[in-house]
C-alpha positions in Angstrom: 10.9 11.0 -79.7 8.6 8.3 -80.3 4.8 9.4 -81.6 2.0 9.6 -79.3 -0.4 6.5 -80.4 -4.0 6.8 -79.0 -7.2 5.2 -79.5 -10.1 7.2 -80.3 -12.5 5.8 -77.3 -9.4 5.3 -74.5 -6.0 6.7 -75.0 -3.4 4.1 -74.6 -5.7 1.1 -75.7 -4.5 -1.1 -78.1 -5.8 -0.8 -81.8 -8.7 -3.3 -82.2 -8.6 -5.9 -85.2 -9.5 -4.4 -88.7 -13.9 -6.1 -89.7 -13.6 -7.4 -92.5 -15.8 -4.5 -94.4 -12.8 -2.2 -93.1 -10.3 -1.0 -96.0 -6.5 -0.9 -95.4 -4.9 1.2 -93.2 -4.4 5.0 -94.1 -2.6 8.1 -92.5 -3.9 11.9 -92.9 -4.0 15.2 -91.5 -7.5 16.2 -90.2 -8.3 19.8 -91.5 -11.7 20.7 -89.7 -15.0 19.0 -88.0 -18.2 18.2 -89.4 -21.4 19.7 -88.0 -21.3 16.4 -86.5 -18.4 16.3 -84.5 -16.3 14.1 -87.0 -12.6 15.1 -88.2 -12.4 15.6 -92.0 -9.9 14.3 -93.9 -8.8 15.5 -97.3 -6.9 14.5 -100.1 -8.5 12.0 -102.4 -11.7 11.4 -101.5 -12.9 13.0 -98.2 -13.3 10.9 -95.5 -14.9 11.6 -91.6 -13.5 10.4 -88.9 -15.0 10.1 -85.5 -13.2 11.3 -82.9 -10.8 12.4 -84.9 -9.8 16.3 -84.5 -8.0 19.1 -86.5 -4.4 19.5 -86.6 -4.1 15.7 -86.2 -1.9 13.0 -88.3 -4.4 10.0 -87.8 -4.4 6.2 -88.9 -7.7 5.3 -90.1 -9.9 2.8 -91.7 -12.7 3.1 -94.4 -15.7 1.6 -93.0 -18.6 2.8 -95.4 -18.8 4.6 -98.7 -20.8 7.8 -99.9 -21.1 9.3 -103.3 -19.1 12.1 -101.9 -17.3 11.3 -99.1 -15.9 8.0 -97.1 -17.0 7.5 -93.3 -14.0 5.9 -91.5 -13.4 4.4 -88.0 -10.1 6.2 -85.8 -7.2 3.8 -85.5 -4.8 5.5 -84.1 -3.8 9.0 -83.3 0.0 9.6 -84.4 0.6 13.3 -83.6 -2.8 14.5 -81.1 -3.7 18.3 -81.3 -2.8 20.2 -78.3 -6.2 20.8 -77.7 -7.6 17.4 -77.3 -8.3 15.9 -73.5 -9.0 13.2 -71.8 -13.0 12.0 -71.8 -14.3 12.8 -68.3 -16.5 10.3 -68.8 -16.2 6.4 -69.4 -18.7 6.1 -71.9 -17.8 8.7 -73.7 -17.3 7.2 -77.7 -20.3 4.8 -77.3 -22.8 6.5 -76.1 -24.2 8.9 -78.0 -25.4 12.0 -75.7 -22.0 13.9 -76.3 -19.6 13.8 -79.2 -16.6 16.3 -78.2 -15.7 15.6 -74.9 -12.0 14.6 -76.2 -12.0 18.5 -77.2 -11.3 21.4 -74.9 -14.3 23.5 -74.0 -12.9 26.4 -74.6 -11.8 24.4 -78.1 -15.6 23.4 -78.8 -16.9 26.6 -78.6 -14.5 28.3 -81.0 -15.4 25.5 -83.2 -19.1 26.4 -82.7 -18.2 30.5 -83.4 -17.0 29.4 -86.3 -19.7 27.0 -87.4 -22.0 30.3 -87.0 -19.9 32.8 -88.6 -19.7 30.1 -91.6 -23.2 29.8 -92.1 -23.6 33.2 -91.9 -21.4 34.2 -94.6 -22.6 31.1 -96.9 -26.2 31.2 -96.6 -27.3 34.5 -95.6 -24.5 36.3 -96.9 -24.0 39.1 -94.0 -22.1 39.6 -91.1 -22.9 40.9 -88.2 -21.8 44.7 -87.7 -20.8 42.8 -84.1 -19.8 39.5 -82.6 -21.2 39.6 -79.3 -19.2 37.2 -76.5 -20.6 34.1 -76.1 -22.2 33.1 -73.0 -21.4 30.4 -71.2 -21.9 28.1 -68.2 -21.0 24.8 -66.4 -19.8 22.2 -69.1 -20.6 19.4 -66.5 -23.7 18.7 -64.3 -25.4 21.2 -66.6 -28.6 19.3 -68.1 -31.5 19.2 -66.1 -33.7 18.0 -68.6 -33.6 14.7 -70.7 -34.9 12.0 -72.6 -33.0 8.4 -71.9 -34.0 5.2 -72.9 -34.2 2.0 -71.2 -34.3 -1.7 -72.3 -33.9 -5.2 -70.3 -31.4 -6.8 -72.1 -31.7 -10.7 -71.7 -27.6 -11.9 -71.6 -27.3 -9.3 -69.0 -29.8 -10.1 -67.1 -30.7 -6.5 -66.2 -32.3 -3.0 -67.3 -29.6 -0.8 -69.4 -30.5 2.7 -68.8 -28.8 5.8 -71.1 -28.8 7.9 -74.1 -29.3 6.2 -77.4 -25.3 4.4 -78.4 -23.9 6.5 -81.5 -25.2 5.8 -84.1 -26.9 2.8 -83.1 -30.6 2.4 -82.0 -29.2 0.5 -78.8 -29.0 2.2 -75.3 -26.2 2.8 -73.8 -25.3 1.2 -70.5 -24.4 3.8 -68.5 -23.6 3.5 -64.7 -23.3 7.7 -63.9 -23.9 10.8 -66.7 -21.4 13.4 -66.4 -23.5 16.2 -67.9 -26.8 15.2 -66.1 -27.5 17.8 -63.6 -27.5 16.5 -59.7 -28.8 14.2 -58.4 -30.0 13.0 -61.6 -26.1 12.2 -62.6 -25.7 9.3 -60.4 -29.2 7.7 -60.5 -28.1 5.5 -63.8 -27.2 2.7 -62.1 -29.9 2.7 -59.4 -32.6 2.8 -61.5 -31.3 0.1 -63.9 -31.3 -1.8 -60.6 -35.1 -0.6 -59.7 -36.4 -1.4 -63.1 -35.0 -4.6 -63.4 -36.6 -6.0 -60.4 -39.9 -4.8 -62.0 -42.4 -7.4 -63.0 -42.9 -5.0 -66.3 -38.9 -4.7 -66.8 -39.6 -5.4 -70.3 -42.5 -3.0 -70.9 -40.1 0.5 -69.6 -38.8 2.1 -72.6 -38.3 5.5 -71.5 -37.4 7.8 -68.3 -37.7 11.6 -69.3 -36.0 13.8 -66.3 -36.3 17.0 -65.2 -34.8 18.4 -62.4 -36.3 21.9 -60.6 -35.0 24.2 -58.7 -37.0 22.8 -56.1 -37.3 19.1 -56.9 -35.6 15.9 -59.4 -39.1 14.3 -61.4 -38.9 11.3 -63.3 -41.4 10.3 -65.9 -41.3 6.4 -66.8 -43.4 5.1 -70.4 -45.1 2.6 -69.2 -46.6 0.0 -71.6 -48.3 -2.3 -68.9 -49.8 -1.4 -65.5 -47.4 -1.8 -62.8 -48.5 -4.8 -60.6 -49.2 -3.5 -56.5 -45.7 -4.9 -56.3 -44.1 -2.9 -58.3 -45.9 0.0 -56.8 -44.4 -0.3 -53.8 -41.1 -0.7 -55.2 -41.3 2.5 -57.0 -42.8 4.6 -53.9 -39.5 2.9 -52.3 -37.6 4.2 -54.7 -38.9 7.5 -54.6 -38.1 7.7 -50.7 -34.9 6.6 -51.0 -33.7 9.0 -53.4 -36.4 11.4 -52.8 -37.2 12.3 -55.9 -41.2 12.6 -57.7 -42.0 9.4 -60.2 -44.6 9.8 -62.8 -46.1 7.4 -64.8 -47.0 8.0 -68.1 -48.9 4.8 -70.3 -49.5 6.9 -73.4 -49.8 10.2 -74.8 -48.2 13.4 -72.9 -52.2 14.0 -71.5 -51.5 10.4 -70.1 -48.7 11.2 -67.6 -49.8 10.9 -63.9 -48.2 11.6 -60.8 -47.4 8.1 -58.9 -50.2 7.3 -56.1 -48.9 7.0 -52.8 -50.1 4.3 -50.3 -53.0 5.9 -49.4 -54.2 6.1 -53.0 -53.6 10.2 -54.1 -50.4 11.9 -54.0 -49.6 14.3 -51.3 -50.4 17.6 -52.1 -46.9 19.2 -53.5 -45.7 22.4 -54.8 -45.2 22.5 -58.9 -42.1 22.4 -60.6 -40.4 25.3 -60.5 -37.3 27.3 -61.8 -36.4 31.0 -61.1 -34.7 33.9 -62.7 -33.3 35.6 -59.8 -32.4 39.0 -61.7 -36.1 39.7 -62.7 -37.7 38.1 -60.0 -39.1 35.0 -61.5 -40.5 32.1 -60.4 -41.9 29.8 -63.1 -43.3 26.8 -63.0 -43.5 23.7 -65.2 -45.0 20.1 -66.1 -41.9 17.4 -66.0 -42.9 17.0 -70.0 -42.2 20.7 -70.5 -39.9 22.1 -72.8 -37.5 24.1 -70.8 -33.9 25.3 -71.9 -31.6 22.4 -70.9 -28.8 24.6 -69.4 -30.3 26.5 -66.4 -26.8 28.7 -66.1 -26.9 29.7 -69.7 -31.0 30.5 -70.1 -30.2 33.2 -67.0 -27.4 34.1 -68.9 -29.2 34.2 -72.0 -32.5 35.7 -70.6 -30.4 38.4 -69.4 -28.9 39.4 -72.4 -32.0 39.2 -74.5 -33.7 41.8 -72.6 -30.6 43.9 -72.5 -30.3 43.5 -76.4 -33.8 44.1 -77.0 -33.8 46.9 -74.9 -37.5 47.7 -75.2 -37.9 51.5 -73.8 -40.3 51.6 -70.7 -44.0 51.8 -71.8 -43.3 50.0 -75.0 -44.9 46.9 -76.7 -42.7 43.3 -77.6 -44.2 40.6 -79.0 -42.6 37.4 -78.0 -43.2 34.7 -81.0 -42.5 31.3 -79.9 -43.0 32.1 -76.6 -43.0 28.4 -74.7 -43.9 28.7 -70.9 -42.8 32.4 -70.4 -39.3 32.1 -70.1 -38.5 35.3 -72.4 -42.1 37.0 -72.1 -42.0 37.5 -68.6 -38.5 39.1 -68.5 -39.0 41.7 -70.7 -42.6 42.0 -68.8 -40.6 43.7 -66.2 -39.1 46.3 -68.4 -41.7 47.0 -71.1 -45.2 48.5 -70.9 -47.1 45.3 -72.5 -45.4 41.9 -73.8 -47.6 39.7 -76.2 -46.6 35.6 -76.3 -47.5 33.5 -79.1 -47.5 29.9 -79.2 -48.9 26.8 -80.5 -48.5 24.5 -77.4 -51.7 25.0 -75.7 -50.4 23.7 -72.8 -47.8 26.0 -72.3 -49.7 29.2 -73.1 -51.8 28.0 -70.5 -49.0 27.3 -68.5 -46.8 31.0 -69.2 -50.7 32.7 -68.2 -50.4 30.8 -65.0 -46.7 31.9 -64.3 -47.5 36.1 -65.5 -50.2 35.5 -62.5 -47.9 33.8 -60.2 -45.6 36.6 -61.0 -48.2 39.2 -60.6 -47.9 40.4 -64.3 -50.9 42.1 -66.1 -49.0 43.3 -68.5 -48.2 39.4 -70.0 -50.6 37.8 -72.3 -50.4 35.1 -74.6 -52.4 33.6 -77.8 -52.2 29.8 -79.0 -51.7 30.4 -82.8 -50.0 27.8 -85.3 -47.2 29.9 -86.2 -45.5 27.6 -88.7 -48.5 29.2 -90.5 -48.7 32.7 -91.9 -50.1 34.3 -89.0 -52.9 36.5 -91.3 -56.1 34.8 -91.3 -58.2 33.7 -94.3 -59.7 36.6 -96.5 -56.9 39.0 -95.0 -58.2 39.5 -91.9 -55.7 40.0 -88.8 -54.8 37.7 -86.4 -56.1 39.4 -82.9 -52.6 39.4 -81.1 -51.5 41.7 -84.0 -54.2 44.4 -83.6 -51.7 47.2 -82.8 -48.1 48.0 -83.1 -44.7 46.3 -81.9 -41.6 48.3 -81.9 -39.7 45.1 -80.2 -39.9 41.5 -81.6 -38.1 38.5 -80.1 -37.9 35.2 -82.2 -37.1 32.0 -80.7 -38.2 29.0 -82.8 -37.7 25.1 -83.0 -35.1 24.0 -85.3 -36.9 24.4 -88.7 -36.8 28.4 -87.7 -39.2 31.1 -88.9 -39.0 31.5 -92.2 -43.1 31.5 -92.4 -43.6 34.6 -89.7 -40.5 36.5 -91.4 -42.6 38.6 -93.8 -45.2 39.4 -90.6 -42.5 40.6 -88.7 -41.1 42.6 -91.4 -44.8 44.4 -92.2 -44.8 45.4 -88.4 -41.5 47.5 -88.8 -40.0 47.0 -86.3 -37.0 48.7 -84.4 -35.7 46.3 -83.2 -35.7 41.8 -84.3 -34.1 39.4 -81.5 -33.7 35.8 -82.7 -32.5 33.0 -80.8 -31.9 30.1 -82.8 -30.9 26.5 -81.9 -30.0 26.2 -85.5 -27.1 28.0 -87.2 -28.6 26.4 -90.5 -32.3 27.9 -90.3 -31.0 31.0 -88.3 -28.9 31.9 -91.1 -31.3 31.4 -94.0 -34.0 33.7 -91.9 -31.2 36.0 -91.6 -30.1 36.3 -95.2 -34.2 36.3 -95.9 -34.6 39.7 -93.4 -31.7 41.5 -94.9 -31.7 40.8 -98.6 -35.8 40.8 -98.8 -37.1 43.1 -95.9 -34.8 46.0 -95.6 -32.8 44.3 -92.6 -29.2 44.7 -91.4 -27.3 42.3 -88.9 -26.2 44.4 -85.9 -25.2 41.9 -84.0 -24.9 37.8 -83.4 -22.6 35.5 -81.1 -23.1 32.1 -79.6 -23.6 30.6 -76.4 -22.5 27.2 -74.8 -26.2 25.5 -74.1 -24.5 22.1 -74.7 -21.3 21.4 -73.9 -19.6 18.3 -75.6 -21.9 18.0 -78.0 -22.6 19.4 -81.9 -25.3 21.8 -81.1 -24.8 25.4 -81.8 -27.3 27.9 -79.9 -26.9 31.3 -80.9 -28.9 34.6 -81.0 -28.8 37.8 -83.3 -29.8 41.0 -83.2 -31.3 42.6 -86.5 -32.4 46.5 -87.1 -33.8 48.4 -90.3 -31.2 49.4 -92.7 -33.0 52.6 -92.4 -34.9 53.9 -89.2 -38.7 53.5 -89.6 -40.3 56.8 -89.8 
């Protein structure tokens, strides 16, 4: 039988010629993945390998030294794991907005399991008395929110619109995203076309998009004023393909809704997306941070309030609480839910969507909670005048290491944590448990991202000992 030879980007192309920075050829089995996607190589020095995945016998070339390891570019694949698939999509090993896509979803979110139970048992040194199943959705079509940049490129004569190239500052010329949600997926290539015939082609860096339940909105940077020709173009645009354009020319307080020809934009409903098992509607600005995965937050808000499980009549206090997406949930099953953030435009946003909601029993406090919540002199922050049996955690990447000694002074019953972060989560973790009196009941992942790196996953933590 002869071996299976692919090539890392498009299986069945034929090796391209060694730079002249590239090392000789090598063969090796890879063993595991980085955080960042990459096959590892042992034996000698280590060496990652993009694309690369475990259980393979690769070819390979060095292409830049570390003190501790090698990065090197995928020749060849001699033997491929059983595992690994064809890239749905034709950009996939340039562009840089996935990085697994050759790796079976089910595949990638074993890997990511195991990327949480690792840093677990490394860093905080517990294990969860419970893996909880992990959660998933859609692995295509399943973004409705992001960021993609834009640049007119001179030799082509035209706007490139995309994610940033791996590891590259370029964009990506994409023609269609496979993991955009619809109809945002195959508006690539007609807004490269749109923006090019712009008189400010080369003053459009950025389109951030988010698509609603109830409508696609699309904020272009600008850096110039559109001329009243390129205002009509974009209110063309924005019939054709009826979606909402936005123009934003500096800070986030900057972004505007595009005029229409009669000089204000028609009166239109807010951004909204709902949560069908509690009832929610909640509504959002198209700069908003909102869970990229709309299947999975349901998914997820579900089980949070389930694994919370705050008894009727009692009082949570939701840190990091965004626009409401947690807070209002559990608003339907405990007495009184407190939200803490340090977006002032979102608390202002998640008090607007408890009223929409008709919830009194939802307020929320601006508070800089990367901050040790007490204030100066040892006085009490106001949202923490009384007691919370119920606490739900769901900070940015850094985590919450500041707030962990707070939350362990309110003795609590019950922590939730949702981290985006197995790194951060697992440090708070091992914080809780070996300095607060804190046992892991329970942790798991869930597929927010599919084909990329990122590992979302939640825990559940309880007092070693029941407080009296």
């Amino acid at each position: 039988m002869g071996r299976a030879i692919l090539n890392a980007r498009d299986p069945g192309a034929t090796p391209t010629r060694r730079a002249a920075t590239e090392g000789p050829d090598e063969e090796g089995t890879v063993a595991a993945l980085t955080h960042e996607g990459e096959g590892i190589v042992r034996g000698g020095k280590t060496v990652f390998v993009q694309g690369a995945l475990p259980g393979e016998r690769i070819r390979f070339r060095r292409t830049k030294r570390h003190r501790q390891h090698d990065d090197a570019r995928l020749v060849e694949v001699l033997e491929p794991a059983p595992d690994r698939v064809q890239p749905r999509c034709a950009h996939f090993g340039v562009c840089g907005g996935c990085a697994l896509q050759h790796l079976a979803p089910e595949s990638q979110l074993a890997a990511k399991q195991l990327e949480l139970r690792d840093s677990l048992e490394r860093v905080a040194h517990a294990l969860p008395d419970e893996w909880l199943e992990p959660l998933r959705g859609p692995v295509w079509n399943y973004r409705r929110r992001a960021r993609l940049g834009a640049k007119y490129v001179t030799r082509k004569g035209r706007v490139v619109v995309g994610f940033r190239e791996r590891l590259s500052p370029y964009v990506a010329a994409l023609e269609r995203c496979e993991v955009l949600a619809a109809p945002a997926d195959a508006l690539i290539t007609p807004l490269s076309e749109m923006l090019t015939s712009l008189s400010i082609r080369e003053r459009v860096p950025q389109i951030e998009v988010a698509v609603a339940d109830n409508a696609v909105a699309l904020v272009l940077r600008v850096m110039q004023p559109p001329s009243e020709n390129d205002l009509a173009t974009l209110r063309a645009f924005e019939r054709a393909h009826g979606v909402r354009l936005y123009l934003q020319t500096g800070g986030l307080d900057t972004v505007r809704r595009l005029e229409s020809e009669a000089g204000t934009a028609a009166e239109e409903p807010p951004l909204v997306y709902r949560l069908p098992r509690f009832d929610l509607e909640l509504e959002f600005a198209p700069t908003d941070f909102v869970q990229i995965n709309g299947v999975v937050n349901e998914a997820l808000v579900s089980r949070a309030v389930e694994l919370l499980a705050p008894e009727p009549g009692a009082a949570v206090l939701d840190l990091f609480c965004g626009l409401g997406n947690f807070t209002l949930a559990l608003a339907r099953r405990a007495g009184r839910v407190v939200g803490v953030e340090g977006d002032r435009e979102l608390v202002a946003r998640a008090a607007v969507n408890a009223r929409r909601n008709g919830l009194a029993n939802a307020t929320f406090h601006v508070a800089d909670l990367a901050r040790l919540a007490e204030q100066p002199g040892g006085a009490v922050a106001p949202w923490l005048d009384s007691a919370f049996p119920y606490v739900l955690l769901d900070p940015p990447r850094a985590g919450a290491r500041e707030m962990l000694p707070t939350v362990a002074r309110l003795r609590p019953k019950r922590v939730l944590y949702i981290s985006c972060h197995p790194g951060s989560l697992a440090r708070d973790i091992g914080m809780l448990v070996s300095e607060h009196g804190f046992r892991l009941r329970a942790a798991g992942v869930l597929d927010m991202f599919p084909h990329t790196t990122h590992v979302e996953s939640i825990a559940v933590l309880e007092p070693s000992q029941a407080p009296a």
